[in-house]
N, C-alpha and C positions, 0 to 999 in steps of 0.2 A: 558976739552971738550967744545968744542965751543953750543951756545945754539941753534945757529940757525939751527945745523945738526941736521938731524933726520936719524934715523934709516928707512932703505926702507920697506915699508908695503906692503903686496900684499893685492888687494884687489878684490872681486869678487862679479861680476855685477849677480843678481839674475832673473829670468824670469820676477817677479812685478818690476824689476827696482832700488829695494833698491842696497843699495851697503853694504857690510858686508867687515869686515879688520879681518884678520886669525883670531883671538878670538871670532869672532863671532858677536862682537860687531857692530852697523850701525852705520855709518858711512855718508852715504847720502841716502836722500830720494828724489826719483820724483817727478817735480814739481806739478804736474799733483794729487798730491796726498794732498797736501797742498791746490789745488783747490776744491776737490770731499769733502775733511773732512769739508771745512769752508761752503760749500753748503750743506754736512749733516747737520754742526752743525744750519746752518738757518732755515731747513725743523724739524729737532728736536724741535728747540723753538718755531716755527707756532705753532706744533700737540701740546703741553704742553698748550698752551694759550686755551681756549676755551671759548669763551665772546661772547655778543650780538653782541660786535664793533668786533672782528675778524670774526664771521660767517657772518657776513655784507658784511665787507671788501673781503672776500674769493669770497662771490657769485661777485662782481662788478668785481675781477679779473676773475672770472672764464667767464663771459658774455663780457667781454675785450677780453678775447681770441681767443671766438669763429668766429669774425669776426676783422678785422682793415679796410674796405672798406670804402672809401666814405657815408656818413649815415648811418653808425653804431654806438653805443655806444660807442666804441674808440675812434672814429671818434670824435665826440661829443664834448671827454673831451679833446684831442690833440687840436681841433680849442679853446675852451675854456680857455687852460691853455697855447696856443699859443698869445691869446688873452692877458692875461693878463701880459706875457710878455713883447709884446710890446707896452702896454699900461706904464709901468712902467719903461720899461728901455729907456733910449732915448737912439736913433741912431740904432736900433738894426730891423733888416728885417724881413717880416712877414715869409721870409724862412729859416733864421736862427732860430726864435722862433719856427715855425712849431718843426724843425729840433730836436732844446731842449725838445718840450717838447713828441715828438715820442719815443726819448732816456728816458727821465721821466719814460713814460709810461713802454714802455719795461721791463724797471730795475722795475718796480710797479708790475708788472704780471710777472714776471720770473719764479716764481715758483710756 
């Protein structure tokens, strides 16, 4: 018997998207599901931590949130860590650095 044959599997696509093979067995999972679990499992280790430096940290993203305008808090720290940027990298534009450190931010208050 050659090893590369396989026997045909039916398989059936489920309403969540998993895929199950006649025995029941999974088979494939959505990616989408791989996404939500690795964002629980981050919002899971936040709530476990509970420290001076994490209730710190939480209010700074929580007041990051509330605004990104021009002369906000955001604001603030984006020109600030923009700043330092391009104080440190040569060749590099104050709208590329802006840019970096917008992206910084974002992924900093995500959650």
């Amino acid at each position: 018997m050659d090893a590369c044959k396989s026997t045909k599997v039916e398989w059936e696509q489920q309403e969540n998207g998993w895929v199950r093979d006649e025995k029941g067995f999974i088979v494939a999972v959505p990616v989408e599901w791989f996404r939500k679990s690795q964002d629980q499992m981050i919002k899971n280790e936040i709530e476990l931590v509970n420290t001076p430096l994490t209730t710190a940290v939480s209010v700074i993203m929580q007041e990051m949130k509330k605004d990104k305008s021009e002369g906000s808090y955001y604001y603030s720290w984006q020109a600030n860590i923009a700043m330092a940027i391009v104080d440190n990298i040569e060749g590099v534009s104050h709208e590329d650095a802006n840019k970096a450190a917008k992206e910084f931010l974002d992924l900093f208050i995500r959650y």
